[in-house]
C-alpha positions as CSV (number, residue, x, y, z in Angstrom):
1,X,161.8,6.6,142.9
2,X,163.7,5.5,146.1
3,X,163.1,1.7,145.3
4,X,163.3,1.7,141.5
5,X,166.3,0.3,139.7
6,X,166.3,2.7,136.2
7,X,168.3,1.4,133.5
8,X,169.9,4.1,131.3
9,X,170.0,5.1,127.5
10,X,166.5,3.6,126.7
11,X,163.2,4.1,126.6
12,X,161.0,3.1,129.3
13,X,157.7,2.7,128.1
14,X,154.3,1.4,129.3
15,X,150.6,1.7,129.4
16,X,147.7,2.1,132.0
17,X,143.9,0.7,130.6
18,X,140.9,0.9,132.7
19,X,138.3,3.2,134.4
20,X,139.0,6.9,135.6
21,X,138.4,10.3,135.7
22,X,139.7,13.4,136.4
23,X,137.0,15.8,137.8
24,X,137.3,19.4,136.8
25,X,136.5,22.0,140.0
26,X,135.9,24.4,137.2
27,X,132.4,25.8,135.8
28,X,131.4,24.7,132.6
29,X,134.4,22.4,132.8
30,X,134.0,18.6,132.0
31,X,135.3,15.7,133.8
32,X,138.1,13.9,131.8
33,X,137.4,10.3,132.0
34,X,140.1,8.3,132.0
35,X,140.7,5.0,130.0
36,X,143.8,4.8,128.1
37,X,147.0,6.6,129.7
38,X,150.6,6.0,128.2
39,X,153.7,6.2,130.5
40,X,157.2,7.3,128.7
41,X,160.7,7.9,129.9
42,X,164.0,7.6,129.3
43,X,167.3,8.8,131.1
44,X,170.4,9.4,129.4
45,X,173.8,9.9,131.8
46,X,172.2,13.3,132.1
47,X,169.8,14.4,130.4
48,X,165.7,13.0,130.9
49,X,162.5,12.8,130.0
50,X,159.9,11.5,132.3
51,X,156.2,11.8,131.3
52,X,156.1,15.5,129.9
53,X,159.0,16.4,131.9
54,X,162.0,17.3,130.6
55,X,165.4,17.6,133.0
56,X,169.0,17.1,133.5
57,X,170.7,16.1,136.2
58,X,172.9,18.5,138.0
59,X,173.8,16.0,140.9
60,X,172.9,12.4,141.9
61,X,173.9,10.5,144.4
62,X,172.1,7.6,146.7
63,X,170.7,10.4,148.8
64,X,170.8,13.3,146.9
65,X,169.6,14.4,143.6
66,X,169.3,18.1,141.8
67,X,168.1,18.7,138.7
68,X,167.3,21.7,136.1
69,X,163.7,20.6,135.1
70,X,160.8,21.9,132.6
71,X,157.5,21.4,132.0
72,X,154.2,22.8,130.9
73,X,152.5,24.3,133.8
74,X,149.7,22.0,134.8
75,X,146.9,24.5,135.6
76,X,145.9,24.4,131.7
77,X,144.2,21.4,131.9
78,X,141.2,22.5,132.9
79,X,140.6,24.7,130.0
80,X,141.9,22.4,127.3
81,X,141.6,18.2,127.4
82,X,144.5,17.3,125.3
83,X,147.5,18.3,128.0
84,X,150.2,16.5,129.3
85,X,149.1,16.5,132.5
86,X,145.8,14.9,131.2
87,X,147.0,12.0,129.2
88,X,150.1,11.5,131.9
89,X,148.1,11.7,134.3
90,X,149.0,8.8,136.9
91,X,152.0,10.6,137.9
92,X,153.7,9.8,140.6
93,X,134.2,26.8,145.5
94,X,133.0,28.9,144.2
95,X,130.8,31.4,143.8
96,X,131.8,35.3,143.9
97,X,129.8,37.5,146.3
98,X,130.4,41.3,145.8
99,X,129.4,44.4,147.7
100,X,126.1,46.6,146.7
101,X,127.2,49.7,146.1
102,X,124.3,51.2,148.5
103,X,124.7,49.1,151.1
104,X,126.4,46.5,152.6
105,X,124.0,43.5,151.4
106,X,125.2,41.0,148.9
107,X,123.8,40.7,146.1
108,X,123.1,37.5,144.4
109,X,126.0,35.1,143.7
110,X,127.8,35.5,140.4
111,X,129.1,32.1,138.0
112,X,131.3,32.5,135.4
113,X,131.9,29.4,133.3
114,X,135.2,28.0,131.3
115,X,132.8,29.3,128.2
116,X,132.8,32.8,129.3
117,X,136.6,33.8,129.2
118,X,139.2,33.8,126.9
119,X,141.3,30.3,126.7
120,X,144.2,30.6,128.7
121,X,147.4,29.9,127.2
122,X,149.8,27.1,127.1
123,X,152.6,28.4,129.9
124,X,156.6,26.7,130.1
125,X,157.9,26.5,133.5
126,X,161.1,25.8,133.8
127,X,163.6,25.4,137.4
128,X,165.4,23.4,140.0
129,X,164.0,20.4,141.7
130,X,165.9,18.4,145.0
131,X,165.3,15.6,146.0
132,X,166.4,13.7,149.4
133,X,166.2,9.5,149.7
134,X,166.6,8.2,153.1
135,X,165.2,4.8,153.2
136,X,162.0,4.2,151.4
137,X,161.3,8.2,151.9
138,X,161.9,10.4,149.6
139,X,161.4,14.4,150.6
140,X,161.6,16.8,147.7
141,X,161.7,20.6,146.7
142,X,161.1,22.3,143.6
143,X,161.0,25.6,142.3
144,X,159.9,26.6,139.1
145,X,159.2,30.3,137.0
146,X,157.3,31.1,134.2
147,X,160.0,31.6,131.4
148,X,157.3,31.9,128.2
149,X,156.3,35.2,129.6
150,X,152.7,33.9,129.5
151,X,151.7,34.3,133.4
152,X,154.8,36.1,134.6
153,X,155.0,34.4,137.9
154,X,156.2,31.1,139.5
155,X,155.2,28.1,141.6
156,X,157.3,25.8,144.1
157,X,156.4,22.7,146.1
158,X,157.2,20.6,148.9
159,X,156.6,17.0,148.8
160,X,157.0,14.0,150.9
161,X,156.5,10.1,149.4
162,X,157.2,6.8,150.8
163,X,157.3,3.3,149.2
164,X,156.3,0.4,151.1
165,X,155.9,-3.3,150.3
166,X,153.1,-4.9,151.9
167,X,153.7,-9.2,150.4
168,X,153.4,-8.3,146.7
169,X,151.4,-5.1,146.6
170,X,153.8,-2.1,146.5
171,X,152.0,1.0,148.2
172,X,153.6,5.0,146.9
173,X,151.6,7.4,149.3
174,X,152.4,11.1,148.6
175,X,151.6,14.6,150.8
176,X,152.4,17.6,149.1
177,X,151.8,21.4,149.2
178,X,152.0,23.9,146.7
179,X,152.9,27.7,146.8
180,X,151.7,29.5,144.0
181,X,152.5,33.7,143.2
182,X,149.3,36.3,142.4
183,X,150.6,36.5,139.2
184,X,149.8,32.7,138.0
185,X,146.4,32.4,140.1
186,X,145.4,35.8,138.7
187,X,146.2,34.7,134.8
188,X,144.7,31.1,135.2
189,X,141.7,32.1,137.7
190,X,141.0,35.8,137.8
191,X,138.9,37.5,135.2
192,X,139.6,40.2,133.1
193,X,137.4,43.9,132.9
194,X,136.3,42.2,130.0
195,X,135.1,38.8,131.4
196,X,133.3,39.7,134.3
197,X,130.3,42.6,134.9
198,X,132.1,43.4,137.9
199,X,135.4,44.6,136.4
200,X,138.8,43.6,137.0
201,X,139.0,40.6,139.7
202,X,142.0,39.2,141.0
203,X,142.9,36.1,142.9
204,X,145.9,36.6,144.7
205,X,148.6,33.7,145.8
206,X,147.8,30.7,147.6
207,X,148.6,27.4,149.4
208,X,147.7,24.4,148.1
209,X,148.0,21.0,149.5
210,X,147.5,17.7,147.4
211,X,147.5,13.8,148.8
212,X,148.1,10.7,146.2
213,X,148.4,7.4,146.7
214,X,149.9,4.8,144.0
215,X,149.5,0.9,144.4
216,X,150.5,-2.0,142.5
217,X,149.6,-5.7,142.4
218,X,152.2,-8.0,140.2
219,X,150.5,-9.9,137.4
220,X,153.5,-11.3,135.9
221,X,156.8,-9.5,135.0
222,X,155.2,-7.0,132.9
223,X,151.6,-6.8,133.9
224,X,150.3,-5.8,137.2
225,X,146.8,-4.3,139.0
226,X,147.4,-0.5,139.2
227,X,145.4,1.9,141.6
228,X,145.8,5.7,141.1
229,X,143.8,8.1,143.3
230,X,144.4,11.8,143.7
231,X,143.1,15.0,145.6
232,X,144.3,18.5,145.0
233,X,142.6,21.1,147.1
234,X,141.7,24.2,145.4
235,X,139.9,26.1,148.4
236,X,142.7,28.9,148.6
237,X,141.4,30.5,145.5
238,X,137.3,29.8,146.0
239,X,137.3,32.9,145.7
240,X,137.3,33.3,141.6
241,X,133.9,32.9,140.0
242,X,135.4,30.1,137.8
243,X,135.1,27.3,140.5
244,X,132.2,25.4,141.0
245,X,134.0,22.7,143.4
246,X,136.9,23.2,145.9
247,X,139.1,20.7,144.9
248,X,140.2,18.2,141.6
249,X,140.6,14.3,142.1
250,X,141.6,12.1,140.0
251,X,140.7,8.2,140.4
252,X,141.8,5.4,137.9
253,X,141.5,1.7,138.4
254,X,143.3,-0.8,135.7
255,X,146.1,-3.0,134.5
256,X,149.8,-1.6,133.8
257,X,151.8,-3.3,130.9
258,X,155.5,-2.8,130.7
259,X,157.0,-3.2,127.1
């Protein structure tokens, strides 16, 4: 973002092929490989779109930059494969233990799987992001709320990335942590009376820190060697019967083509 030049009133479109997955922490849940991933944007004076994202700019200047932004919340894609998360998706635990009720011995672990519970819904989040550019850093804050009345609660994240030019391979590593409210862990993660022989089971909020790394190797003017790996750790919420793993990566290895 800090190093890019992006030309205004038209579309900005390219595409990712080659080998990836994203792995799914979640049980019953499949991996999504990953083989064919479009990239779209385009910025007006104002208003955006930038790979499922929709936004408009409040403020921009070389250093700072505020925006109103929207986007389906992410945490869907685990339950459904067809999300923009999924198919944008280069962007740049486990078990329950419960108390007898004679004792205090545990009894055996419990698994719930994606198949056992209700799909959860499609969610629009929608709120303010800021972003501060010093150098090849960029540092950014965003704040975002529920406003489909679907999970009732909101997120926010802080995030640091850098872009660095080692000869011709450009390098984009990001460190990141997200804060998310009881309300959306318990809707996407907790189980209903109805979905679990235990009753009622709830989740609570959590931190959630995430690590990506981006990198490029020119091919040409519009092709180049694109490297995409991602880890998203989900340990803060290990405590819902839905996970099988603590954490979601996703790796992809390919060629970009810019049209």
């Amino acid at each position: 973002m800090a190093n890019q030049q992006i030309d205004t009133e038209q579309w900005h479109l390219s595409v990712n092929t080659g080998a990836g997955v994203i792995t799914n922490p979640l049980h019953g849940g499949d991996n999504l490989p990953l083989i064919l991933l479009p990239e779209v944007a385009f910025y007006g004076e104002q208003w955006f779109f930038d790979n499922g994202r929709l936004g408009y700019s409040l403020h921009e200047s070389d250093t700072h930059v505020v925006n109103i932004v929207t986007e389906f919340n992410p945490e869907t894609r685990f339950f459904i494969d067809f999300h923009p998360s999924n198919v944008f998706a280069l962007q740049t635990s486990n078990s329950f233990v419960v108390e007898s009720t004679s004792s205090d011995e545990l009894v055996e672990k419990s698994v719930v799987t994606t198949n056992d519970v209700k799909k959860r819904r499609w969610a629009l989040d929608a709120g303010l992001s800021y972003h501060y550019i010093r150098s090849n850093h960029v540092f950014s804050v965003q704040i975002l709320a529920d406003v489909s009345g679907v999970y009732k609660g909101a997120r926010s994240a802080l995030q640091w990335q850098s872009h660095h030019q080692l000869g011709r391979l450009s390098i984009a590593p990001s460190l990141g942590v997200w804060y998310k409210s009881n309300e959306l862990n318990d809707y996407f993660y907790g189980l209903s009376a109805e979905e679990s022989s235990y009753g009622e089971i709830e989740v609570g909020s959590s931190w959630q820190p995430y690590a990506k790394i981006d990198a490029r190797w020119p091919l040409g003017e519009t092709n180049s060697l694109r490297f995409h790996l991602a880890y998203y750790d989900y340990s803060a919420v290990d405590d819902s019967p839905l996970f099988e793993h603590t954490y979601s990566m996703t790796a992809f290895i390919g060629f970009n083509h810019i049209f």
